[in-house]
N, C-alpha and C positions, 0 to 999 in steps of 0.2 A: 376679757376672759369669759369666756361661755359656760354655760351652767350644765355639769357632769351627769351622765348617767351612769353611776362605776359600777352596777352589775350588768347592762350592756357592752361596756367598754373590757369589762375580765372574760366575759362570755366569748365577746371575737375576739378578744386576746387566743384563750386559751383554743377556738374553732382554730383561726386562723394562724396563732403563730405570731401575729402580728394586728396593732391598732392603731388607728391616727387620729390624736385629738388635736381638733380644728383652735389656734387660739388659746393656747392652753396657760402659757405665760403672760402676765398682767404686763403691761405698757411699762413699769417702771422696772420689772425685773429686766426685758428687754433692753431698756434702754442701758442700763449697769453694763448688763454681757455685750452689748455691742462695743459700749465703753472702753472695757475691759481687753475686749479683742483689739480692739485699734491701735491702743497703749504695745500691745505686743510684737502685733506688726509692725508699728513704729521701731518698735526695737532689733525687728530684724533687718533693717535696714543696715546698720553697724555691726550682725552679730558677726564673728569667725567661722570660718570656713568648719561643719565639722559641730555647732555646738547643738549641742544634744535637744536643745528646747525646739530648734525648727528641723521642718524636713521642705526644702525648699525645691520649688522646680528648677529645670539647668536652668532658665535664660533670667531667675533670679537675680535682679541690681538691687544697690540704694535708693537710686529716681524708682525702678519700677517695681517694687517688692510682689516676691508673686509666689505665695506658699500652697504646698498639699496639705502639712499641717501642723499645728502648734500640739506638740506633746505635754501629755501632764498639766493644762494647765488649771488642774486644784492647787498645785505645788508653786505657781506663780502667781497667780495676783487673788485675794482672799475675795471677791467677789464669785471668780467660780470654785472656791472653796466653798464660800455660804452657800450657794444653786445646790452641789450636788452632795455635799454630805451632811446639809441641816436645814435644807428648803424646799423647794417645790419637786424637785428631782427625785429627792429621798422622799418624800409624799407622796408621790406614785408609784415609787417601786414598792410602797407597802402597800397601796393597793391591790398592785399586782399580786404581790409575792408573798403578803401576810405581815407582821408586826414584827416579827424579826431579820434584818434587813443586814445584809453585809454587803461595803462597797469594791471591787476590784480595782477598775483604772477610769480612768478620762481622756479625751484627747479631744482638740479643734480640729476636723477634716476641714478644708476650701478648695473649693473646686472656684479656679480664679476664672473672670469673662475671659471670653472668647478662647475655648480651649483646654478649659480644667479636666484635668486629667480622668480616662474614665475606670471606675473599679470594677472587677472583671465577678463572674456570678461567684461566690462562695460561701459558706457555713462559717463562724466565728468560733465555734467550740473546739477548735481541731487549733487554732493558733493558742488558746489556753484554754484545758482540760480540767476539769472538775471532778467531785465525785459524784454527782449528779448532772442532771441537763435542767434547773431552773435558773439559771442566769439569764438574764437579758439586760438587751442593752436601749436606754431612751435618749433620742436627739431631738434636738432643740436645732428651730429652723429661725434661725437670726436672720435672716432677710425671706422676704417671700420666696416662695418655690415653683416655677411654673414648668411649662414641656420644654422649653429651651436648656433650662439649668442642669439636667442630668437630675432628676429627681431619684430617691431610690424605689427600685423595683423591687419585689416582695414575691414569692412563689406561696399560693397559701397552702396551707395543708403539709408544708414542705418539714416541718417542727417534729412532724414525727413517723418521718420517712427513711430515708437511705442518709447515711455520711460518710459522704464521697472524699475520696485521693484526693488530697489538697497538690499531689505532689507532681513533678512532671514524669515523662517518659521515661528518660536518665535515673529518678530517683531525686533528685533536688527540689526543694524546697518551690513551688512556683505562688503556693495562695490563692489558688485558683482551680474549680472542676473544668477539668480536661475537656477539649471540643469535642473529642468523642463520647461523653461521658453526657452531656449538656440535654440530649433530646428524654433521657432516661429521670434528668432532674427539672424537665416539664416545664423548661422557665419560660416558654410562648404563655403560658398564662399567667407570668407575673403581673401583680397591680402596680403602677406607681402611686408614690405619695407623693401629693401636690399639696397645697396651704398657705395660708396666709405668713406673715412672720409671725413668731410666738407658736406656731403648733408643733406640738411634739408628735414622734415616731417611739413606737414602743415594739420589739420584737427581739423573740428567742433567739438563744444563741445556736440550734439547730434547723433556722429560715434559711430557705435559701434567697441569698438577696444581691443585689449590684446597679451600678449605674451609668447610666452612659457619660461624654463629656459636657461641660457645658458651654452651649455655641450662643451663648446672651452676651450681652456686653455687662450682666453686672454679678457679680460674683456670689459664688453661692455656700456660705457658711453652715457646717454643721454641727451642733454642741454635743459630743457624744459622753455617757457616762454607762458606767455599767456593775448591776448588781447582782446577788443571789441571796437565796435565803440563808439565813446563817448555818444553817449547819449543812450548807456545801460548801466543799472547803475544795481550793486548787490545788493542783500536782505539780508539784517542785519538781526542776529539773528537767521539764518537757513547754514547749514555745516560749510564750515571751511573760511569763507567771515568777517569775524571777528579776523581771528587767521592768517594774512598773511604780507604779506613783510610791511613795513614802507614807500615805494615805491606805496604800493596796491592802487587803482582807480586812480592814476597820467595819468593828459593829457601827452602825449608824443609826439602827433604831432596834430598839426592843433589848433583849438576852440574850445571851451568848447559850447553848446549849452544852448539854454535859452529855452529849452522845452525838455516834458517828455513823451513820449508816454505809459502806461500802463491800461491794460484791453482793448486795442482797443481804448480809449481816451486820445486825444494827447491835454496837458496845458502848458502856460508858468509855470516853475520853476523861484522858490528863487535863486537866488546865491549862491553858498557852503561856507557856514560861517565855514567850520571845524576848520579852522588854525584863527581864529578870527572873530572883525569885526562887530559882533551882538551884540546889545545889548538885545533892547525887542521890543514888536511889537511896544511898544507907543511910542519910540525915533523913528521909520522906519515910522511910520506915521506922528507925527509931525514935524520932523525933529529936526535938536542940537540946534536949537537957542530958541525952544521953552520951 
């Protein structure tokens, strides 16, 4: 692990949008997460057709297991529960993003050799919606990353540009800026991110970013997790902000805030009664003895 400069590293964060620290995860955390992922892929080997933990490619077998990628997995094995909401993971996004730190979702991308599939250029905020734009998301490069692997490309400057039609032509859901749309979101000058294993990628959820496939023979794993400062909070009922970890909007570091800013006005907030606690407004007004 290499020795941090975290007001250079917030600085290009916040220029570019995006930062890559070379090395960032110690040898033994690496070692766990590779661990950990092995143990799951092992598992996908038996799983059913359909189950919710992989998302596999068609020519997926038993002998040749070959995933796009393991979802949620803070919700499966407690190793990358510890990474990303009480270790090294959640220690950078409070560098990033301040002392009060709230987590969304996780998931393993792999891009498998020869051929892992490639992700087309897009924005992340538009598949789940905040009420702000400081969410970002940090991956963890479990094996080395070179020009062969489909490393991700990064448009700098892009964080606080235009946010493009995710959508197609039709109007259906595609995930993707439109070819026509592409020369307008400048991606000829995306960077890629190359590294050792163990460095992380850290980038806003309004980058534009993508990668090509990867034509190595050795497969290219990506740890992704993804935070905001606490008092941005998701929009229910709009992309996948509803369909995510069990873990999803958990404080993780710091206080919970008792105010909300949206539309430009900032109110105190209720409490989060989710986990209980409420009853109705008439017991919160009168109070229990009444």
């Amino acid at each position: 692990m290499m020795a941090r400069d975290r007001v250079h590293e917030l600085e290009t964060y916040e220029r570019d949008g995006f930062v890559c620290l070379e090395s960032f995860v110690t040898a033994d955390w690496l070692s766990r997460l590779n661990a950990a992922m092995e143990r799951l892929i092992d598992e996908s080997r038996t799983a059913a057709p359909g189950d919710w933990r992989f998302d596999p490619e068609p020519d997926h077998t038993a002998d040749d297991p070959r995933l796009r990628r393991i979802n949620t997995p803070v919700d499966l094995d407690p190793t990358f529960a510890e990474f990303a909401l009480d270790g090294p993971a959640t220690d950078l996004a409070v560098d990033m993003l301040g002392p009060n730190v709230r987590f969304h979702h996780s998931k393993l991308n792999i891009k498998w050799s020869s051929g892992g599939e490639e992700v087309k250029w897009h924005q992340d905020i538009q598949f789940w919606p905040h009420t702000d734009f400081s969410p970002l998301t940090i991956g963890i490069y479990l094996n080395e990353v070179d020009d062969q692997m489909g490393p991700m490309g990064i448009v700098p400057g892009s964080h606080r540009g235009e946010l493009f039609d995710l959508r197609a032509d039709d109007g259906s859901w595609a995930g993707a800026i439109r070819d026509e749309d592409l020369d307008r979101a400048d991606t000829a000058t995306a960077v890629y991110l190359k590294g050792p294993a163990g460095s992380a990628t850290v980038h806003n959820c309004c980058a534009i970013h993508g990668s090509a496939p990867n034509t190595s023979p050795r497969m290219r794993p990506l740890l992704l997790q993804t935070y905001s400062r606490a008092d941005s909070y998701p929009l229910l009922g709009v992309g996948t902000n509803g369909k995510i970890s069990s873990s999803a909007h958990s404080l993780v570091r710091g206080a919970a805030p008792d105010r909300i800013t949206v539309g430009g006005r900032t109110m105190p907030a209720a409490p989060d009664w989710y986990k209980g606690k409420y009853t109705s407004i008439f017991a919160q007004q009168q109070g229990p003895d009444s």
